[in-house]
N, C-alpha and C positions, 0 to 999 in steps of 0.2 A: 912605658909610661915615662914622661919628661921627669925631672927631678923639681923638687925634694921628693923623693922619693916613701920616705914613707910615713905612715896618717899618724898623728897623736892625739892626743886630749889635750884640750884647752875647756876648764871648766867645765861643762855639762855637754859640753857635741865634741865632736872630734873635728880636727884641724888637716888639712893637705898646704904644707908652707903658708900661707898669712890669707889662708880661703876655710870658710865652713867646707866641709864635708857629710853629705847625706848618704847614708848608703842605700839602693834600690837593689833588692838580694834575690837571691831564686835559691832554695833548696835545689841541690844537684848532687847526692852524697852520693851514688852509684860511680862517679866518676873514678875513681882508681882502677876500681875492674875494669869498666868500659875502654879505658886508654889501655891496657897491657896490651902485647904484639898478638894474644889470640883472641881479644875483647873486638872492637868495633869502633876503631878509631876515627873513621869514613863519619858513621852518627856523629860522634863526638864534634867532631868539625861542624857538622851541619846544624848540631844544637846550641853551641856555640854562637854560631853567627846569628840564628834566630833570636837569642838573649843578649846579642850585641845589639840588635834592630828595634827589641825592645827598650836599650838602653842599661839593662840590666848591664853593674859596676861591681857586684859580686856573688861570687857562688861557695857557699854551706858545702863541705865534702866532708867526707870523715877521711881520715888518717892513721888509722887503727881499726883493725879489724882481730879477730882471734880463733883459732881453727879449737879441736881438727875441722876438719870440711866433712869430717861421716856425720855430722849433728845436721840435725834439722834446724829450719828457721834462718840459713847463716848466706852472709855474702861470702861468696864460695868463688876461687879460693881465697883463702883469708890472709891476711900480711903475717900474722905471726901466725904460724900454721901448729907449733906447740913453745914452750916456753922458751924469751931468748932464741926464737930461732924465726929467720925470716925466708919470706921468699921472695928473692928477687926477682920472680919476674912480675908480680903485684907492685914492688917498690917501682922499678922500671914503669907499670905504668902512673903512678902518681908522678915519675920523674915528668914523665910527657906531660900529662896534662898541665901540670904548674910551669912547664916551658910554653906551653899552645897559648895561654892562659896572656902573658905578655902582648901577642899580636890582638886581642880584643878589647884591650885597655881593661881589663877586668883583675881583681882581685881575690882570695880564696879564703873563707874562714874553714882552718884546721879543726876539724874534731877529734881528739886524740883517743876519747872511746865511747863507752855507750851503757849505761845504764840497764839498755832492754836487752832482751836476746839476737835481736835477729842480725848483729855482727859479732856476734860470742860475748862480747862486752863484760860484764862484774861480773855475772855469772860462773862464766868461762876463767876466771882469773881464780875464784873462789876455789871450782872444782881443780886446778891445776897445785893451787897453796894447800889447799885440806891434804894433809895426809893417808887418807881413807878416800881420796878423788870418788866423791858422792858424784851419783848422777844428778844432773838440772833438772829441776822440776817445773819444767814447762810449763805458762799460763795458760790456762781453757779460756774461751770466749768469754765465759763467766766468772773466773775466779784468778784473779791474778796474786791473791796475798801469800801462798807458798811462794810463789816464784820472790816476789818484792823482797821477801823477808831473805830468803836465798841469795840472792845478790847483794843484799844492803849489809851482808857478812865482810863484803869488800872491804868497809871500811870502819866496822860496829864490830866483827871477830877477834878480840885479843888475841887469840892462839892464834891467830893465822896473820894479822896484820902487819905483821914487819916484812912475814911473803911475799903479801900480794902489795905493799907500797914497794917491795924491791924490784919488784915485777914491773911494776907499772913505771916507776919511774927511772927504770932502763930502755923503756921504748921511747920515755920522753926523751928522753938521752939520743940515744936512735936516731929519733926520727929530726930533731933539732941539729945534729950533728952532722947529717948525710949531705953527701954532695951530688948536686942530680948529675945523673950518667948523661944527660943532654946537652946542659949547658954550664956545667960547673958549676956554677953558684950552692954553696951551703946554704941550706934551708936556713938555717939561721941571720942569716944575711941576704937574702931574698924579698928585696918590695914587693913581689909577687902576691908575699904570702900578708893580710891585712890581721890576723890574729890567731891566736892559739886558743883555743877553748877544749876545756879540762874533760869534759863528758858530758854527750847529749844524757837531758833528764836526767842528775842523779839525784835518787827518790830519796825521803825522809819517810820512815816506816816506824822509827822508835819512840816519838812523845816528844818532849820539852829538852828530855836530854841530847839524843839525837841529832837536834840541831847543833849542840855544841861536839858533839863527836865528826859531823860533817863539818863543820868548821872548822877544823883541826888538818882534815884530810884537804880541804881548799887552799887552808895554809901553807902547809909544807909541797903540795904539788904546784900551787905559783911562786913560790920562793926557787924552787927546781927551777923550774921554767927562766923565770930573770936572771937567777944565777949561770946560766945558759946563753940567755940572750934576752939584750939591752935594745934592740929595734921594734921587739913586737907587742904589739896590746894584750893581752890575756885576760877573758871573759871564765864565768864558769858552765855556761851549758843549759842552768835552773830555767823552770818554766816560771815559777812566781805565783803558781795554783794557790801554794796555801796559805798564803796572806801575808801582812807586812812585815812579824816579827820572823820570819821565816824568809821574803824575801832578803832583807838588810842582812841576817846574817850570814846569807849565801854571800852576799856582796862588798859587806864592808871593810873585809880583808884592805891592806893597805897596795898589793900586790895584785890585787883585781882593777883592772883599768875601766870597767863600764860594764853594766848590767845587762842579762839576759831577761827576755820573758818568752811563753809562747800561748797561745791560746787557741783552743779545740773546745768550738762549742759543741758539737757532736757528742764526742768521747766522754767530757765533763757532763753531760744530760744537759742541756740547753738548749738543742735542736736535735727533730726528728727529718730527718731529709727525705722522709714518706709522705707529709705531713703537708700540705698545700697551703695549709692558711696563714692568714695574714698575723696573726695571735703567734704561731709558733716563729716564724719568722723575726717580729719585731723581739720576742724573749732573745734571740739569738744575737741579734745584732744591738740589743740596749745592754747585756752582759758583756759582750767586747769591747764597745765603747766605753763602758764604766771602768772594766778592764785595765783599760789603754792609757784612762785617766789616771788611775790608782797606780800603775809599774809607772808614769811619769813625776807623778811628786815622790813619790817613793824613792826615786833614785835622784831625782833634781833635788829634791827641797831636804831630804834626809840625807843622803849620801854625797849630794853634790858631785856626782857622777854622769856621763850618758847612758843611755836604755834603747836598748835594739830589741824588735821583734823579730825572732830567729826563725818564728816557726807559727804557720796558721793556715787552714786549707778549708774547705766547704765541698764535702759531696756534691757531684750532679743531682741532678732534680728525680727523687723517684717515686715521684706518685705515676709516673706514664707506661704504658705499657711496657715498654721497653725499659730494661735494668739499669738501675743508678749506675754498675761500674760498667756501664757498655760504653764507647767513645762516641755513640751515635746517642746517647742522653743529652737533653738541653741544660743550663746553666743558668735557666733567672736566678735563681736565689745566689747560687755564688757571684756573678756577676755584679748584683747588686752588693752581696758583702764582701767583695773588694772593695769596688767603687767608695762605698762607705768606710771601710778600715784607711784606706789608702789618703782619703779628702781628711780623717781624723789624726793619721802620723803625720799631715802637712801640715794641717793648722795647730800641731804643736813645734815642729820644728820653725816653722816661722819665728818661733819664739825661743829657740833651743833647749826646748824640755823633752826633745825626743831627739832619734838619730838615725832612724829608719827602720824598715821591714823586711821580709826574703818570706815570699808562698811558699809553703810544701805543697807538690813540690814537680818540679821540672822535665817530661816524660818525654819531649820532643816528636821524637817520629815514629818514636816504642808505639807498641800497642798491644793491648793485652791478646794471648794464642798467636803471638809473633812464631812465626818457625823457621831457624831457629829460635828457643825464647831469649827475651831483651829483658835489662832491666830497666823496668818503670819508675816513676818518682815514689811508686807504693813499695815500702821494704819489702820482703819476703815471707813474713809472717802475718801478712793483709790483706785483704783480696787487691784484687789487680784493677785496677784503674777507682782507686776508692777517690781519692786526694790527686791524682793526675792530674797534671795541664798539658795539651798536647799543642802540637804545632800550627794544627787546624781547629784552633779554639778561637779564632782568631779575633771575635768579641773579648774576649775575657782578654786577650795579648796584647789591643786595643787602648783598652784600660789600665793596663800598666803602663803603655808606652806613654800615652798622656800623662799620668803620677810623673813619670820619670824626666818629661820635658819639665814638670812644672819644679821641679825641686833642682834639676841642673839652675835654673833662675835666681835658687834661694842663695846659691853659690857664686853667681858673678858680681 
């Protein structure tokens, strides 16, 4: 990438030297595995160019992952495989891929951890601080409140929290500090990299107070972070589900550079994707766009900040015989709520009250019963081609790539 090298804030959007900057993102967090010397570097390359063709300027990865690798649910193997201890050769692949990453004009938002299980995430830190190293109590299909309440110890456990923030904020160290084995550059001085973000999802479980005990924890983990490094943005991860007084104060740290949101009309009960009719449909896409409206004043007119959509996907179509997660499922509905999400973060950035999007999430030439298996844009604890986009989507790729011509525009 030419210089100035790397993106700031200027009031509500962010800035590339004396040009707006949009970002056009793709969920890609498998990428660390995928790059190591025994992962599949060959894809990597080929998904890559695919997400350059669409135009696509940056990819969502995580940067943090937490073993051991005998647990279920995990991206395997994991970067910290037990505490303060790494393996280099997962680092090795993160090296590559943020060196590959330079030749496609592309960008990386860092995810430094993860909320859910299925990269060891709070969880994983919990069980490693507690003293009594409990076992994780796994979400069922139905019942996620043990698990929530288990991890949200991370940073709501007095007894344990000087641990797990010692913990966590040695990887920050870490991983901010490391110099890739590829091309030298300290991550920390890397235009490669477009941001730091604290943790995908981290949940509020406790009430009114909660919010100020997560607030505390946003604090001092991007005070870390700047105090580290003066080049990068630092985002926190937050979806924005539970409304305004909850988004603002995930955000209004002085040390958080632009707001997160993400939205799963699915997951949240807003769409049935069995469901054909036109009634279910419209509930789906009239809650996103309302959505979209609300994380945009919320961060412009309140926070006076930017707002990126990190994260948002639509099942295949499965009222047809053949299975939603099959790759051989068709895509009206999602196709249309792209189309639609994508036409509504233009006609706010036209105005710089938004800052762009990134689908979940990015699957390329994976396919689900690959042999050997691959990993898909669907984590590991989701069935397999739920939220995929694949390479031969190419309706749905289409459509992005059009978004993407139309917003390089808003920038000349």
């Amino acid at each position: 990438m030419s210089s100035p090298s790397f993106i700031r804030v200027s009031s509500t959007h962010f800035t590339w030297g004396d040009k707006p900057y949009f970002l056009v993102g793709a969920n890609y967090w498998q990428a660390m595995n995928l790059s190591m010397s025994t992962g599949n570097r060959a894809r990597v390359l080929q998904d890559l160019e695919k997400l350059k063709q669409m135009g696509i300027n940056n990819v969502r990865i995580m940067a943090g992952s937490e073993g051991p690798n005998e647990e279920p649910f995990r991206m395997k193997p994991a970067l910290m495989k037990e505490p303060n201890v790494y393996d280099e050769d997962v680092f090795k692949g993160l090296d590559w891929f943020l060196d590959q990453l330079t030749k496609f004009d592309m960008t990386a938002t860092m995810t430094l951890s993860n909320f859910w299980q299925w990269s060891g995430g709070f969880a994983q830190y919990v069980s490693w601080c507690d003293p009594t190293h409990p076992p994780i109590p796994y979400p069922t299909s139905s019942d996620f409140t043990a698990f929530e309440r288990f991890a949200a110890r991370f940073y709501s456990d007095p007894s344990i929290y000087s641990a797990c923030q010692s913990l966590y904020q040695h990887h920050i160290k870490t991983v901010l500090t490391r110099r890739n084995t590829f091309n030298g550059k300290l991550y920390k001085e890397d235009p490669v990299i477009f941001a730091w973000e604290l943790a995908n999802e981290p949940q509020i479980v406790l009430g009114d107070n909660g919010r100020k005990i997560v607030r505390t924890w946003i604090e001092e983990s991007a005070r870390v972070i700047k105090d580290l490094d003066a080049n990068h943005l630092v985002t926190t991860g937050a979806e924005g589900k539970n409304g305004k007084e909850w988004f603002l104060e995930m955000h209004e740290c002085s040390n958080i550079d632009y707001a997160s949101a993400h939205v799963w009309v699915e997951n949240w009960g807003y769409y049935n994707s069995n469901d054909p009719s036109t009634e279910n449909y419209s509930r789906a896409e009239n809650f996103m766009l309302t959505f979209i409206d609300n994380v945009s004043k919320w961060s412009t007119e309140e926070l006076g900040k930017p707002v990126y959509l990190a994260e948002y996907g639509l099942a295949r179509d499965g009222w047809l015989p053949v299975s939603k997660y099959s790759p051989s499922a068709s895509t009206t509905n999602r196709n249309k709520y792209y189309s639609s999400l994508m036409n509504k973060v233009l006609s706010l950035e036209k105005s710089r009250s938004f800052s762009g999007q990134a689908f979940w999430a990015y699957s390329g030439i994976a396919r689900p019963n690959d042999s050997p298996p691959q990993w898909l844009g669907d984590p590991p604890h989701e069935p397999a081609g739920w939220y995929s986009v694949y390479d031969a989507d190419e309706e749905t790729l289409q459509i992005i790539r059009e978004h993407s011509d139309k917003v390089k525009k808003l920038a000349e």
